[in-house]
PyMOL Python script that loads the backbone (N, CA, C, O; Angstrom):
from pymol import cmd

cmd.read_pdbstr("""\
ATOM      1  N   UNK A   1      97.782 102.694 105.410  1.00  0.00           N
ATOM      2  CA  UNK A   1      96.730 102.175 106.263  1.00  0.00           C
ATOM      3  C   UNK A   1      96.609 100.655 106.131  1.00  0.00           C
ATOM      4  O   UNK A   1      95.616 100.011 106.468  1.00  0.00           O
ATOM      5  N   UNK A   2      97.627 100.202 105.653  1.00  0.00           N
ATOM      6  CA  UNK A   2      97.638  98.497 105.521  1.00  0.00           C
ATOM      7  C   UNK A   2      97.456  97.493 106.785  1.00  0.00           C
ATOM      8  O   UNK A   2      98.273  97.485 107.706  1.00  0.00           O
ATOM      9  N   UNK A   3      96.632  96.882 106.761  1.00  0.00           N
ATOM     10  CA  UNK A   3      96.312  95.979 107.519  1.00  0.00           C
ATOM     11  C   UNK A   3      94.791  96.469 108.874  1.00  0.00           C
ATOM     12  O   UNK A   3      94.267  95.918 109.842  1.00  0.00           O
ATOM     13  N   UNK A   4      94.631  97.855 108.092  1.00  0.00           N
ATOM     14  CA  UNK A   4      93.041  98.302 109.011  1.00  0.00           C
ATOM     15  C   UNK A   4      92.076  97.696 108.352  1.00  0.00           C
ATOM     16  O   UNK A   4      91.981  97.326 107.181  1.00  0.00           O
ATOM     17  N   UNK A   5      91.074  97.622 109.648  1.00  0.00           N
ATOM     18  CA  UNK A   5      89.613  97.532 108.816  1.00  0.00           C
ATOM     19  C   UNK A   5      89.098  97.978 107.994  1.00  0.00           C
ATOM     20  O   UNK A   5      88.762  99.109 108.346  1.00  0.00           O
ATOM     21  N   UNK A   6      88.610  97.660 106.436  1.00  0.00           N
ATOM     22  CA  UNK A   6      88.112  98.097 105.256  1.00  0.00           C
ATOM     23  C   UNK A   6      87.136  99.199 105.708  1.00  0.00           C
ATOM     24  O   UNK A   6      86.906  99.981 104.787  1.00  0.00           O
ATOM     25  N   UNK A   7      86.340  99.563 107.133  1.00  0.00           N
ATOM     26  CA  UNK A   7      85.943 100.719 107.478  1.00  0.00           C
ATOM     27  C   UNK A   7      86.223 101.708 108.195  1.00  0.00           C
ATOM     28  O   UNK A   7      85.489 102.639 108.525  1.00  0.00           O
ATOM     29  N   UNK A   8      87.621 101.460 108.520  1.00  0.00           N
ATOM     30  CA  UNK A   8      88.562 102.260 108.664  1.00  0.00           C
ATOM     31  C   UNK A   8      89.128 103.197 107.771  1.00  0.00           C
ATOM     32  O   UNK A   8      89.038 104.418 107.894  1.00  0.00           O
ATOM     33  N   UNK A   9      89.898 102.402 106.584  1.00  0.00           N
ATOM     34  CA  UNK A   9      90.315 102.903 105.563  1.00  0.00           C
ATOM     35  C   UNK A   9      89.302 103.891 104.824  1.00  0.00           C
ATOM     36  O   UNK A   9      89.576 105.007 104.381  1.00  0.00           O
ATOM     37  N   UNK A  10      88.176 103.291 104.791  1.00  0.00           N
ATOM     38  CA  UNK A  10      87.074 103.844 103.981  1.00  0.00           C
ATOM     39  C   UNK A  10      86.140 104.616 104.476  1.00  0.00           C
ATOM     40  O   UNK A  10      85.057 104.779 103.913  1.00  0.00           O
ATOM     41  N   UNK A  11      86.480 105.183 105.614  1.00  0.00           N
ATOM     42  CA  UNK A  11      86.352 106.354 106.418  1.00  0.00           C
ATOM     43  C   UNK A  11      87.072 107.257 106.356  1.00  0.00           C
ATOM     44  O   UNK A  11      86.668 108.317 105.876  1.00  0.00           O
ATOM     45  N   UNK A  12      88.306 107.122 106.802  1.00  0.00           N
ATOM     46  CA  UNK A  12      89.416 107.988 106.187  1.00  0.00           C
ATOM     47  C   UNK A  12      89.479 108.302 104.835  1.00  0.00           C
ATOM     48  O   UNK A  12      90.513 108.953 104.686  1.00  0.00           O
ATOM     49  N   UNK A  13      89.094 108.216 104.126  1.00  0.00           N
ATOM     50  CA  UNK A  13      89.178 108.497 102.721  1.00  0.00           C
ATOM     51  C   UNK A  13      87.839 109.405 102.667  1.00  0.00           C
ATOM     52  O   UNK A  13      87.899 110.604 102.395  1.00  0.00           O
ATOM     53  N   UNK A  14      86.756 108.806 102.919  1.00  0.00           N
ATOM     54  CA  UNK A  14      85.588 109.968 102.761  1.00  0.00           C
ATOM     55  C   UNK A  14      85.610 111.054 103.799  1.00  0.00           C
ATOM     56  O   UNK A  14      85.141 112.189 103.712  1.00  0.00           O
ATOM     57  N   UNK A  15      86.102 110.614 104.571  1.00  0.00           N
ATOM     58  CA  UNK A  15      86.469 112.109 105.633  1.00  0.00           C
ATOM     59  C   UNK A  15      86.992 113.325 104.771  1.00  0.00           C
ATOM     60  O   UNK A  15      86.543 114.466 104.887  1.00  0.00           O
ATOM     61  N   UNK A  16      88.108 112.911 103.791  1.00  0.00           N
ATOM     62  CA  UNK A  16      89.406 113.613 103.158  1.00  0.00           C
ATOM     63  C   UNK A  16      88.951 114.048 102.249  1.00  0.00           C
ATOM     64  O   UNK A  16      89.351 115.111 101.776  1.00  0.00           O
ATOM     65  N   UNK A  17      87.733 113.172 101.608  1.00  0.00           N
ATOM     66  CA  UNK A  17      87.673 113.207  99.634  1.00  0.00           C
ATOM     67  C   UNK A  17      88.975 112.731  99.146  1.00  0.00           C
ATOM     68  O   UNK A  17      89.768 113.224  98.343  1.00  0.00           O
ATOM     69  N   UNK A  18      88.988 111.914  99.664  1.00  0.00           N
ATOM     70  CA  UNK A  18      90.189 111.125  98.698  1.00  0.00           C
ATOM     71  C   UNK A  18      89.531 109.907  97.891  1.00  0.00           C
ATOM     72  O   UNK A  18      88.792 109.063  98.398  1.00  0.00           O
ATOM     73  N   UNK A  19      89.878 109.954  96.712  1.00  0.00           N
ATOM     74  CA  UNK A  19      89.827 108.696  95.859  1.00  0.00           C
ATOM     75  C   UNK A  19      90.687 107.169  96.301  1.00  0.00           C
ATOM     76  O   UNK A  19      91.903 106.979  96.304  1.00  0.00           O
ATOM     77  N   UNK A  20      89.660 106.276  96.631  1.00  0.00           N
ATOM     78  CA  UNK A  20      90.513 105.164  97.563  1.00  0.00           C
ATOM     79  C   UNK A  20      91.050 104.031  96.059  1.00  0.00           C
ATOM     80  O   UNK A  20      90.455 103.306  95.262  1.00  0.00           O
ATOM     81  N   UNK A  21      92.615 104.471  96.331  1.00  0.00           N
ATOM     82  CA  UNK A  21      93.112 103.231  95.063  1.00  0.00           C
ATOM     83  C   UNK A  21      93.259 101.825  95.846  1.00  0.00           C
ATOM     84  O   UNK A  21      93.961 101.874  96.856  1.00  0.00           O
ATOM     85  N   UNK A  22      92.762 100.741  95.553  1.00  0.00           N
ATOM     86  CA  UNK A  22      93.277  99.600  96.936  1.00  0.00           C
ATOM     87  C   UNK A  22      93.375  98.273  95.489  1.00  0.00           C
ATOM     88  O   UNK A  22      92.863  98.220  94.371  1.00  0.00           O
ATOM     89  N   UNK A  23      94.179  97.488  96.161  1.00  0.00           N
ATOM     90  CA  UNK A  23      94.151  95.893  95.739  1.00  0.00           C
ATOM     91  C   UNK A  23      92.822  95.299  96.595  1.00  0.00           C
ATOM     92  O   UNK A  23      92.481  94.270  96.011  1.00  0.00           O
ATOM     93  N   UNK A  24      92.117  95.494  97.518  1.00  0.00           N
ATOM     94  CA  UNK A  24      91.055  94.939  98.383  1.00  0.00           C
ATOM     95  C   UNK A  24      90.204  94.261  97.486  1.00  0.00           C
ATOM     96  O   UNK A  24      89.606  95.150  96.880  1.00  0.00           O
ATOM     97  N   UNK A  25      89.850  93.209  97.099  1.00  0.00           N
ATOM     98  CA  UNK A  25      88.638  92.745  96.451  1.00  0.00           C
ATOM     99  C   UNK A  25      87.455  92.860  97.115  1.00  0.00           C
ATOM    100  O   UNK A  25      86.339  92.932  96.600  1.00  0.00           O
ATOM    101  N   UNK A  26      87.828  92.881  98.682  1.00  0.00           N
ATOM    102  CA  UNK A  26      86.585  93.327  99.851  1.00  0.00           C
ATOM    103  C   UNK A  26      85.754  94.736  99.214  1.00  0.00           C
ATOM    104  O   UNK A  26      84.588  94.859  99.587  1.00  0.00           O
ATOM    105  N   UNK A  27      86.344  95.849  98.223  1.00  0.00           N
ATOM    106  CA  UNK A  27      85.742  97.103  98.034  1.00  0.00           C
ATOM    107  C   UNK A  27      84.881  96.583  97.061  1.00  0.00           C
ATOM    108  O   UNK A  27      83.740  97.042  97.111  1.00  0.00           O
ATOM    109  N   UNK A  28      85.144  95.607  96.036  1.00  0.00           N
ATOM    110  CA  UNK A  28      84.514  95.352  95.114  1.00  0.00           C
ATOM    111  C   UNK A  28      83.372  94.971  95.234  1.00  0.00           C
ATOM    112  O   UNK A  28      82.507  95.560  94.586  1.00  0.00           O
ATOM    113  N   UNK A  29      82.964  93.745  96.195  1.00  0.00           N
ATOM    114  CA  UNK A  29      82.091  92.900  95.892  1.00  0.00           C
ATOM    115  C   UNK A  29      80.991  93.566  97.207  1.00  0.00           C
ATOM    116  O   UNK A  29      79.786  93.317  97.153  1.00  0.00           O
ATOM    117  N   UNK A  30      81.528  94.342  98.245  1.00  0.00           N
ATOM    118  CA  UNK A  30      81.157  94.455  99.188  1.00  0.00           C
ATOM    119  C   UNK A  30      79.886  95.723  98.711  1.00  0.00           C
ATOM    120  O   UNK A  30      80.363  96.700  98.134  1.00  0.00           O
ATOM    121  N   UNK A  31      78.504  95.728  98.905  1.00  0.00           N
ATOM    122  CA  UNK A  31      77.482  96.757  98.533  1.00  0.00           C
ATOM    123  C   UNK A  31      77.906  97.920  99.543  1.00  0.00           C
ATOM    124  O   UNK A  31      78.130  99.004  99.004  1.00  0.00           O
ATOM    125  N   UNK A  32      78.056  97.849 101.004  1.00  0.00           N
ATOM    126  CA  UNK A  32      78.720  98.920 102.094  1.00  0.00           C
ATOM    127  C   UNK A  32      78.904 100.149 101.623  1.00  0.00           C
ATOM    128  O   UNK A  32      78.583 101.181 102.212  1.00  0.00           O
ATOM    129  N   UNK A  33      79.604 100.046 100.179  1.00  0.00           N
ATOM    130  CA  UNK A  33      79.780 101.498  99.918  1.00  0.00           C
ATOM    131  C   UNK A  33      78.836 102.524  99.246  1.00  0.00           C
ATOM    132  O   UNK A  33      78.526 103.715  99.295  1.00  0.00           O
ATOM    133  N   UNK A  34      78.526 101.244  98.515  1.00  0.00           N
ATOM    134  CA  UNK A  34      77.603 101.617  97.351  1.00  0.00           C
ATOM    135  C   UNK A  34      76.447 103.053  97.314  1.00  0.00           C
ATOM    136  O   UNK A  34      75.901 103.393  96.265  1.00  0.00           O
ATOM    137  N   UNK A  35      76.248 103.685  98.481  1.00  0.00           N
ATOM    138  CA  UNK A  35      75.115 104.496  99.034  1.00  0.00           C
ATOM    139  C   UNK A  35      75.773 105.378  99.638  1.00  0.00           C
ATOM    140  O   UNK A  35      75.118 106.357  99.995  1.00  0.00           O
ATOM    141  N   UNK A  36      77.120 105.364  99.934  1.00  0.00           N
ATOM    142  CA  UNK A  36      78.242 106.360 100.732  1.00  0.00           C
ATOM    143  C   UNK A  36      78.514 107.347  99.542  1.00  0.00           C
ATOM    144  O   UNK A  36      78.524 107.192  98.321  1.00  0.00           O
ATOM    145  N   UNK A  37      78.768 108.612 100.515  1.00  0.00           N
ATOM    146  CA  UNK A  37      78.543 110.063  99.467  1.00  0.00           C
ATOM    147  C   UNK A  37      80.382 110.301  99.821  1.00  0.00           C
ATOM    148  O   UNK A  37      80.974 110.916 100.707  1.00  0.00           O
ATOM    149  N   UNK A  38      80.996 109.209  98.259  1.00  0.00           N
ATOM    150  CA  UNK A  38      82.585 109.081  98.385  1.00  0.00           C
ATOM    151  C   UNK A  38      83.344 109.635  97.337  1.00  0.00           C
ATOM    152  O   UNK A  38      82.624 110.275  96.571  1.00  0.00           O
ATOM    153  N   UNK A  39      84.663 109.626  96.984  1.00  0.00           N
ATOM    154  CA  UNK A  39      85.057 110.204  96.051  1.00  0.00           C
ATOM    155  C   UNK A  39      85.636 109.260  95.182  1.00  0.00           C
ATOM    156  O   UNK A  39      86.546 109.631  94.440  1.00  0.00           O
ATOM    157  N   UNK A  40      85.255 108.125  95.163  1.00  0.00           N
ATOM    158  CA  UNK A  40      85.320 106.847  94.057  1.00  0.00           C
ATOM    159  C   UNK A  40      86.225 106.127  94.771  1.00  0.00           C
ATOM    160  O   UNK A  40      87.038 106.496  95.618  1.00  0.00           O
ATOM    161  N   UNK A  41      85.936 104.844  94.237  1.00  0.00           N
ATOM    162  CA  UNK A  41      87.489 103.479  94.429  1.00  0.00           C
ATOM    163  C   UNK A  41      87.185 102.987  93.174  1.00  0.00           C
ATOM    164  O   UNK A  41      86.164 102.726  92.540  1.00  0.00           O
ATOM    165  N   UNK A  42      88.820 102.922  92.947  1.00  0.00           N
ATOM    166  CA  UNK A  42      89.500 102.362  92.659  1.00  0.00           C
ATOM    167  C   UNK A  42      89.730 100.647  93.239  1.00  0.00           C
ATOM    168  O   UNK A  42      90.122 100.399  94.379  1.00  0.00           O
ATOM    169  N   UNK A  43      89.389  99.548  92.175  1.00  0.00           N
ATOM    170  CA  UNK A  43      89.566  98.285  92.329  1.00  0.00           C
ATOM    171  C   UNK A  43      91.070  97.856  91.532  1.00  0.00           C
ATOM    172  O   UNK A  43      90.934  97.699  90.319  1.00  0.00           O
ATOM    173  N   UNK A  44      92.612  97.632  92.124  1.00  0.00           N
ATOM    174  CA  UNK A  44      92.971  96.981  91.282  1.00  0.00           C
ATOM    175  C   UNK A  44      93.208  95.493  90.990  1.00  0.00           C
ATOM    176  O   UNK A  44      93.767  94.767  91.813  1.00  0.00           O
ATOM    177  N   UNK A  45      92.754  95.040  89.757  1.00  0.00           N
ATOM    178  CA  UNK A  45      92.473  93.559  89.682  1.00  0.00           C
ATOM    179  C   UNK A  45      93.824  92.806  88.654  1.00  0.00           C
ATOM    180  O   UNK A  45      93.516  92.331  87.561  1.00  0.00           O
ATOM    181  N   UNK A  46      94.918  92.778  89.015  1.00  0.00           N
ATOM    182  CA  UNK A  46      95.857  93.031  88.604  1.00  0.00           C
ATOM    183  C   UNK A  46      97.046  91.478  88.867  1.00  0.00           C
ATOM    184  O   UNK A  46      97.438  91.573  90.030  1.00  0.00           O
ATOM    185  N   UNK A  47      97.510  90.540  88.379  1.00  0.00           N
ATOM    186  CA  UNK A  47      98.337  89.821  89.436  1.00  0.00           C
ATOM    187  C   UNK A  47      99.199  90.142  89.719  1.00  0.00           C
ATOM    188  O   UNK A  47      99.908  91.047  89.279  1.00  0.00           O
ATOM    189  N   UNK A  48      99.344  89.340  90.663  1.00  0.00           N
ATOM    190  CA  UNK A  48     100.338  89.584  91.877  1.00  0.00           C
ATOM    191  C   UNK A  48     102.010  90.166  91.213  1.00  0.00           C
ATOM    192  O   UNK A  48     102.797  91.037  91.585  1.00  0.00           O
ATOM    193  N   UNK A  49     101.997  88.791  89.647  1.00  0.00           N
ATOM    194  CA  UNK A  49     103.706  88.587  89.415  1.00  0.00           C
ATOM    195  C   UNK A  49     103.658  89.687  88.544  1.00  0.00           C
ATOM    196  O   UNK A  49     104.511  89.620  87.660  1.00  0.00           O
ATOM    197  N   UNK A  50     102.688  91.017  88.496  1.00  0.00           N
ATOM    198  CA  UNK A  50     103.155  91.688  87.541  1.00  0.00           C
ATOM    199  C   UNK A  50     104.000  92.847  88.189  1.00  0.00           C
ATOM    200  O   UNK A  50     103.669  93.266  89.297  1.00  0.00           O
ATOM    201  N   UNK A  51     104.765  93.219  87.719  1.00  0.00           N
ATOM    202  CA  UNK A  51     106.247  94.402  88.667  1.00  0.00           C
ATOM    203  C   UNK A  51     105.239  95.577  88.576  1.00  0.00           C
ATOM    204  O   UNK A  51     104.505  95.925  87.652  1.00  0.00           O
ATOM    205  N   UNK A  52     105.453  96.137  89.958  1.00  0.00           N
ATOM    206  CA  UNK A  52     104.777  96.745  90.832  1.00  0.00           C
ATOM    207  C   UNK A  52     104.726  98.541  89.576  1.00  0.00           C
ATOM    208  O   UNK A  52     104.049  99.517  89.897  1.00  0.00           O
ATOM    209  N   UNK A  53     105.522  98.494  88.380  1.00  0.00           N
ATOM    210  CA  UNK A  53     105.876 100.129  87.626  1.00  0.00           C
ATOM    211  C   UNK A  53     104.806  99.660  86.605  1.00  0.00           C
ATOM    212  O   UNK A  53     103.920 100.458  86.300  1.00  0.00           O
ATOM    213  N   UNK A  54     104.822  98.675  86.170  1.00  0.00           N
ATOM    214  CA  UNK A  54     103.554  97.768  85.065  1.00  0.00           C
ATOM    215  C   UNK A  54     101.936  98.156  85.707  1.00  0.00           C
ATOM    216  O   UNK A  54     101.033  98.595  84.994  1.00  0.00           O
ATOM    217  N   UNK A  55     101.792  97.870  87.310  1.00  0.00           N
ATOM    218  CA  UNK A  55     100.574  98.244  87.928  1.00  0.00           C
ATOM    219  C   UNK A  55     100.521  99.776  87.865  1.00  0.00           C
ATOM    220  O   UNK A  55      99.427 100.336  87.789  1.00  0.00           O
ATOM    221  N   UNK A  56     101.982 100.665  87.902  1.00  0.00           N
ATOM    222  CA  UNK A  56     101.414 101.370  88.328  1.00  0.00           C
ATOM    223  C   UNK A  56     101.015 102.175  86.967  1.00  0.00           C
ATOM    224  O   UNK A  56     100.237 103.122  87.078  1.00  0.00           O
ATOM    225  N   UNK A  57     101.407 101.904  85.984  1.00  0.00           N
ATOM    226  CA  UNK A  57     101.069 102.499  84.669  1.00  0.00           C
ATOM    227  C   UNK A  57      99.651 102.239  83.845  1.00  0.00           C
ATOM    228  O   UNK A  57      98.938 102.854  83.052  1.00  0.00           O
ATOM    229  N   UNK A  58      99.679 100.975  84.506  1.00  0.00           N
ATOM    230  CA  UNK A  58      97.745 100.478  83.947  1.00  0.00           C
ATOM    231  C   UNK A  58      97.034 101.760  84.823  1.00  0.00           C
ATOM    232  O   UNK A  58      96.494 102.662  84.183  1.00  0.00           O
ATOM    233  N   UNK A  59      97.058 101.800  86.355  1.00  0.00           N
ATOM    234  CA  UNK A  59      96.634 102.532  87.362  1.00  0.00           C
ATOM    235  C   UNK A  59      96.251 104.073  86.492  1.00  0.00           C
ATOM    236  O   UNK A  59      95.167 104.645  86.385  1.00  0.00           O
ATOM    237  N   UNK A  60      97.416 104.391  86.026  1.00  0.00           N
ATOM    238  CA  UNK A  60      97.091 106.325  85.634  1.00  0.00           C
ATOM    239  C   UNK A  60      96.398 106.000  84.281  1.00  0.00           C
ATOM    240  O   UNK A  60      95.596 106.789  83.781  1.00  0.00           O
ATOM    241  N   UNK A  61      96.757 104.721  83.655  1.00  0.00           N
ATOM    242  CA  UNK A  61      96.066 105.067  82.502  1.00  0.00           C
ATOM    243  C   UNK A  61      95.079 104.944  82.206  1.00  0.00           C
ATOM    244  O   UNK A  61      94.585 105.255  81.123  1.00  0.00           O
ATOM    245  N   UNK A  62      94.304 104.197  83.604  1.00  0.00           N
ATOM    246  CA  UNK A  62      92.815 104.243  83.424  1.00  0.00           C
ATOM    247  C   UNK A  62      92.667 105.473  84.537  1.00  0.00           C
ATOM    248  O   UNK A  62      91.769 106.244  84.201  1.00  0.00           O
ATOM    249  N   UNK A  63      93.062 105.696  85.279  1.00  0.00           N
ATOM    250  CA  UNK A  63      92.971 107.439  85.982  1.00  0.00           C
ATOM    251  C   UNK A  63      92.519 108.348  84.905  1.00  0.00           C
ATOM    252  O   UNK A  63      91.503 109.036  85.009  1.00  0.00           O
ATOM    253  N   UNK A  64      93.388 108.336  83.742  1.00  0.00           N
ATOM    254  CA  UNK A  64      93.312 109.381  82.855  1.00  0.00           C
ATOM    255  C   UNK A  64      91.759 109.229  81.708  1.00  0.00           C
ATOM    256  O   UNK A  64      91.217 110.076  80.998  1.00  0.00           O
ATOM    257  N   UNK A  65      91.477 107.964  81.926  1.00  0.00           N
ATOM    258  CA  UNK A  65      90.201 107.736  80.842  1.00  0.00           C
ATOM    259  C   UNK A  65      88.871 108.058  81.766  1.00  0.00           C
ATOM    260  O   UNK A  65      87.880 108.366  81.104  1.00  0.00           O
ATOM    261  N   UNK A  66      88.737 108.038  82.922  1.00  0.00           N
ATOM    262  CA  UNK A  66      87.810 108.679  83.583  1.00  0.00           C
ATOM    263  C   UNK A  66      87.875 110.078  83.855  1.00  0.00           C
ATOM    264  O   UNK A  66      88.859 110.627  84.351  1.00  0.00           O
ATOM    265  N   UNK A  67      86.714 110.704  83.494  1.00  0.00           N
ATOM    266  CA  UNK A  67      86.770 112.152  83.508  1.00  0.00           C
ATOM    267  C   UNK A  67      86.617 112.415  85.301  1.00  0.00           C
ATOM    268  O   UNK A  67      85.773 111.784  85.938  1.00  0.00           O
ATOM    269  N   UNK A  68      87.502 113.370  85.936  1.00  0.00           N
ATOM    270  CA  UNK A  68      87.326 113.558  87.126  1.00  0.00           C
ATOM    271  C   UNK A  68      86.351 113.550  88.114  1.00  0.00           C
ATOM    272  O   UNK A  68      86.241 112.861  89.128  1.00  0.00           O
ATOM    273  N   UNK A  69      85.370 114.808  87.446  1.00  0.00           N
ATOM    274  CA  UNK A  69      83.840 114.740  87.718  1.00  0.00           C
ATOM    275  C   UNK A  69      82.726 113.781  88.004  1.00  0.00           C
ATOM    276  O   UNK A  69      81.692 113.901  88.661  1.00  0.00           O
ATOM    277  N   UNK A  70      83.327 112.635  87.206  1.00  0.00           N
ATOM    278  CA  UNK A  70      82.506 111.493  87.467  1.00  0.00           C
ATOM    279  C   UNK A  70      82.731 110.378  88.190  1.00  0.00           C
ATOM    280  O   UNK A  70      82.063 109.347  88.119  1.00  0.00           O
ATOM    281  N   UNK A  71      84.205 110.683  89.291  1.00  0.00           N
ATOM    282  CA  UNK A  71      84.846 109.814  89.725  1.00  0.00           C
ATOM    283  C   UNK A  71      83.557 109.650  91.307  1.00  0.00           C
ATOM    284  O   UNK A  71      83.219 108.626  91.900  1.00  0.00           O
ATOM    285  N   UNK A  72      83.145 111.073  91.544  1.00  0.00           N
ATOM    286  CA  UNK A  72      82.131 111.096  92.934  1.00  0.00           C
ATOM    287  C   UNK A  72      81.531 109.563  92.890  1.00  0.00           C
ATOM    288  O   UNK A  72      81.219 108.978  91.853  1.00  0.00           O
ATOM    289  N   UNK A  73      81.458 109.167  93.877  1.00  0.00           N
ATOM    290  CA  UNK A  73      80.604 107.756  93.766  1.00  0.00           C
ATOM    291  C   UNK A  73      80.675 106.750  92.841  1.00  0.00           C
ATOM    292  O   UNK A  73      79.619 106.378  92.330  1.00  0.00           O
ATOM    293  N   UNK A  74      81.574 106.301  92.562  1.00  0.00           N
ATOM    294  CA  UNK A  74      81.633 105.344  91.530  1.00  0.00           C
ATOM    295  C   UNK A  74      82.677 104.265  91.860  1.00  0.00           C
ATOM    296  O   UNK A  74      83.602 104.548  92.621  1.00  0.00           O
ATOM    297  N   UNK A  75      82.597 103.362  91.463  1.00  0.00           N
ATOM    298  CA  UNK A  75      83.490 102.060  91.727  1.00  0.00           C
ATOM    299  C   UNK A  75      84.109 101.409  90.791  1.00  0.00           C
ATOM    300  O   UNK A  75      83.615 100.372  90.349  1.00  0.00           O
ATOM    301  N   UNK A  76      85.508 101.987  90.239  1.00  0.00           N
ATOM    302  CA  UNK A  76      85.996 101.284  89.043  1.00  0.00           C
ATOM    303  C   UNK A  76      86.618 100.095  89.342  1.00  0.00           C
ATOM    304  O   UNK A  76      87.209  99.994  90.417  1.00  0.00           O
ATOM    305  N   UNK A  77      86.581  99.165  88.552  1.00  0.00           N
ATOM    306  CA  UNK A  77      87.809  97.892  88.458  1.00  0.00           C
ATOM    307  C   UNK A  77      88.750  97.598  87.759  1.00  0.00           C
ATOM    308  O   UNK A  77      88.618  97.033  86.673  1.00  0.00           O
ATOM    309  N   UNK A  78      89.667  97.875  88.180  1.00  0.00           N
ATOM    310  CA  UNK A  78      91.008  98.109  86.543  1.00  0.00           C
ATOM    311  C   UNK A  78      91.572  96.300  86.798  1.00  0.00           C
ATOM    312  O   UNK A  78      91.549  95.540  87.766  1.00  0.00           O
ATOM    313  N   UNK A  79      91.995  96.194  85.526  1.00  0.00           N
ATOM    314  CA  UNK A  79      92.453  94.829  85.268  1.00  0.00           C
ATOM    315  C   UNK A  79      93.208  94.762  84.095  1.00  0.00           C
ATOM    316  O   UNK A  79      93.227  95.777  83.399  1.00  0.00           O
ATOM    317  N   UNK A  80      93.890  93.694  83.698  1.00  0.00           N
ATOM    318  CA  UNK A  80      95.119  94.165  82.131  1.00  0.00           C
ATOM    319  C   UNK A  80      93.967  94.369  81.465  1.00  0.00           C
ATOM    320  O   UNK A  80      92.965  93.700  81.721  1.00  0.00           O
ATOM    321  N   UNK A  81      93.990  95.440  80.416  1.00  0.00           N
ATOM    322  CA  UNK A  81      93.151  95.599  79.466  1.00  0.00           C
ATOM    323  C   UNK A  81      91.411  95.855  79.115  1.00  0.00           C
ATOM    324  O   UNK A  81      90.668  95.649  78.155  1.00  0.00           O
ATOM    325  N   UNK A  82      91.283  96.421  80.490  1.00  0.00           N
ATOM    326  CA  UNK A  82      90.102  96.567  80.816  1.00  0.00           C
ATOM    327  C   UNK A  82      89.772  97.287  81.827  1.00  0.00           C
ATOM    328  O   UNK A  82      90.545  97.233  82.783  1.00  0.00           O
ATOM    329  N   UNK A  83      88.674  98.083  81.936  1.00  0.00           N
ATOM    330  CA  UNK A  83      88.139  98.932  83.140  1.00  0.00           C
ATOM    331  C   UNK A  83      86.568  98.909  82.794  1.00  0.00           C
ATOM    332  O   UNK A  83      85.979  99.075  81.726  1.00  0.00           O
ATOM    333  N   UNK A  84      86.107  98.640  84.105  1.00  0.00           N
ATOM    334  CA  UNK A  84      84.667  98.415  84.629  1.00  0.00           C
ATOM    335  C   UNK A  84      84.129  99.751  85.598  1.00  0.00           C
ATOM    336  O   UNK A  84      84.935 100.243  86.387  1.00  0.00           O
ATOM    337  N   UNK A  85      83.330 100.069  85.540  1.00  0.00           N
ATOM    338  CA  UNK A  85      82.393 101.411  86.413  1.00  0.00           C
ATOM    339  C   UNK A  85      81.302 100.832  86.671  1.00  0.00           C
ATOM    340  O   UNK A  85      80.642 100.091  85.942  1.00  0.00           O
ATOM    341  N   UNK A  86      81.115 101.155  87.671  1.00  0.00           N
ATOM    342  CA  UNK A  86      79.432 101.019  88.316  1.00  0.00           C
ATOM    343  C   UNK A  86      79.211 101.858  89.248  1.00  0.00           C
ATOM    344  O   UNK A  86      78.110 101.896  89.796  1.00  0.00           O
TER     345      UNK A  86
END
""", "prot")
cmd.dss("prot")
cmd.show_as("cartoon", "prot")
cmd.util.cbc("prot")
cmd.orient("prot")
């Protein structure tokens, strides 16, 4: 869905119950979601020059430290060495 409107994407995803993984910093900062009955995003805060198997291994390994159940509504931010929830 690259290059749709962030309420596009984020429609499609709560339509589905899908957990939205995105690079968007727009999900982060943006409140829009915050009150939407979603199945979590995923923020990755990650640079650019790091090889795309490096992202994707931070990605599951903070997947795996959140318990599923609590993913409903919530907004993580993964970054090297760190993960944020709200």
């Amino acid at each position: 869905m690259r290059g749709r409107p962030d309420s596009v994407v984020f429609g499609y995803a709560v339509e589905h119950r899908l957990t939205l993984i995105t690079r968007d910093l727009g999900f982060a900062t943006s409140q829009d979601w915050q009150f939407a009955n979603h199945a979590g995003i995923i923020v990755v805060r990650i640079p650019n020059e790091v090889s795309i198997s490096t992202i994707k291994g931070i990605v599951i390994e903070a997947i795996r430290k959140i318990p599923c159940d609590r993913l409903d509504g919530l907004l993580v931010i993964v970054e090297p060495n760190r993960i944020r929830m709200r």
